[in-house]
C-alpha positions in Angstrom: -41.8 16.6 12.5 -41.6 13.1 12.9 -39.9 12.1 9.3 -37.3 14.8 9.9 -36.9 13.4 13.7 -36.1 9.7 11.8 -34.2 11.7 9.0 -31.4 13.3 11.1 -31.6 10.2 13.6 -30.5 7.9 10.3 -28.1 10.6 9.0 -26.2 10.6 12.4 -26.1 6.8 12.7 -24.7 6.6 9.1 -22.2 9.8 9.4 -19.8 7.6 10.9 -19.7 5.0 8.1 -19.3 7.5 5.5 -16.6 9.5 7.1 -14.5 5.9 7.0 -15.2 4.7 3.5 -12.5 3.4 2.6 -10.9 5.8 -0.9 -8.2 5.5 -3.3 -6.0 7.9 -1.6 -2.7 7.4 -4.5 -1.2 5.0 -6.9 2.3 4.3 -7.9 4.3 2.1 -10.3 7.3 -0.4 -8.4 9.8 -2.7 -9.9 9.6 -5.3 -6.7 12.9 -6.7 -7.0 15.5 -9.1 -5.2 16.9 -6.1 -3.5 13.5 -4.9 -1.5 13.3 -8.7 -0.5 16.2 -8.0 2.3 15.7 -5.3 5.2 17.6 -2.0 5.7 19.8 -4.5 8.0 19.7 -7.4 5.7 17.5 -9.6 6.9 15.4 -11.3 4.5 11.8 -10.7 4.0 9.4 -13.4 3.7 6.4 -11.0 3.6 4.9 -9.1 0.2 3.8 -6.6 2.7 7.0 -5.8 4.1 8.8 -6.1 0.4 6.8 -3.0 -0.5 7.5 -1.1 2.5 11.1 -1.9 1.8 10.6 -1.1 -1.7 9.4 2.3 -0.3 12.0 3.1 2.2 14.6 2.1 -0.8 12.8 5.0 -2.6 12.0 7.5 0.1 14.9 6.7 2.6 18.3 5.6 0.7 17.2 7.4 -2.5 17.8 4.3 -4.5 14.6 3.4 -6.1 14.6 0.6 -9.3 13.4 2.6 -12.2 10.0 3.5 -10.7 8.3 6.4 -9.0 8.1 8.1 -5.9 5.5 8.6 -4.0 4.4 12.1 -1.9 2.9 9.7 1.1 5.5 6.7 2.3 8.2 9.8 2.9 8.3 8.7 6.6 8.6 5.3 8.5 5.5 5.9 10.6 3.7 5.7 7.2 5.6 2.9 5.7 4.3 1.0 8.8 1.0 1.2 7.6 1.4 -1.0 5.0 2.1 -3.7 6.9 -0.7 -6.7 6.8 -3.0 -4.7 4.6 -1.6 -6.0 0.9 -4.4 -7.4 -1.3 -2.3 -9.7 -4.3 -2.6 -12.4 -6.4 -0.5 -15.3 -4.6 -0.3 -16.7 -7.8 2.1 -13.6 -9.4 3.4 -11.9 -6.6 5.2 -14.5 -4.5 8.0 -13.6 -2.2 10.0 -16.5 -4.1 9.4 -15.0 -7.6 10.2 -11.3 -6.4 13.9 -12.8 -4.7 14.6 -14.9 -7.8 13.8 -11.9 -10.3 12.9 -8.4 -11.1 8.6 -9.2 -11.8 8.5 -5.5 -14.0 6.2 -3.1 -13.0 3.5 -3.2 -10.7 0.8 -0.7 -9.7 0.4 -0.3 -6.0 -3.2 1.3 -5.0 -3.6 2.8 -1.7 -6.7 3.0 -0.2 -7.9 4.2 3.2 -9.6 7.4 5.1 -8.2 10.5 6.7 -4.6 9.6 6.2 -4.9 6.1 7.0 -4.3 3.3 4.9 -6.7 0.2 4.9 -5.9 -1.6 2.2 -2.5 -1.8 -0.3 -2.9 -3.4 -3.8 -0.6 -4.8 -5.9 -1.3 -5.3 -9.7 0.5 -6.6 -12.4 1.4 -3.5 -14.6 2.8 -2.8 -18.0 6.3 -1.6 -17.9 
């Protein structure tokens, strides 16, 4: 009675921490370009972060994506906003300089997270 007492006491203290492993919830290929490095009001962007949610809401919003895919989750600005501070990249490749000064090709954007939200965006170089 005892080991089952300690049992379910460790499986409750550790429920938590698996429900918010963080998992790959989708993946997409982009083509960051100069154009997603200005916002919907043309402002520039000095962010990589907020160069893919631009990227996105050229996709999902305007309907004017550069030659990549959609996505079935960053339909919605509420969701676009979770990207924001949560891009893992190499500085060395995907610089805000060298996205405004050319097209970098593809890149494969993972999403990770829990239950709908997003903890983590990366950005890899990608075969195009």
């Amino acid at each position: 009675m005892k080991v089952l007492s300690l049992v379910l006491a460790l499986l409750l203290t550790l429920s938590p921490l698996m429900a918010s492993a963080e998992e790959l919830m989708l993946e997409y290929y982009a083509t960051l370009s100069p154009r997603d490095t200005y916002s919907s009001s043309g402002q520039p962007l000095d962010d990589v972060c907020a160069i893919v949610q631009q990227d996105r809401a050229n996709v999902h919003k305007f309907g004017n994506p550069d030659q990549e895919q959609p996505d079935g989750f960053f339909t919605t600005p509420a969701r676009r906003a979770m990207i924001s501070g949560k891009c893992d990249y190499s500085r060395s490749h995907h610089t805000v300089e060298r996205i405004r000064s050319q097209y970098i090709g593809f890149v494969l954007v993972r999403v990770y997270g829990s239950a709908g939200n997003v903890t983590r965006v990366q950005i890899l170089e990608a075969a195009g």
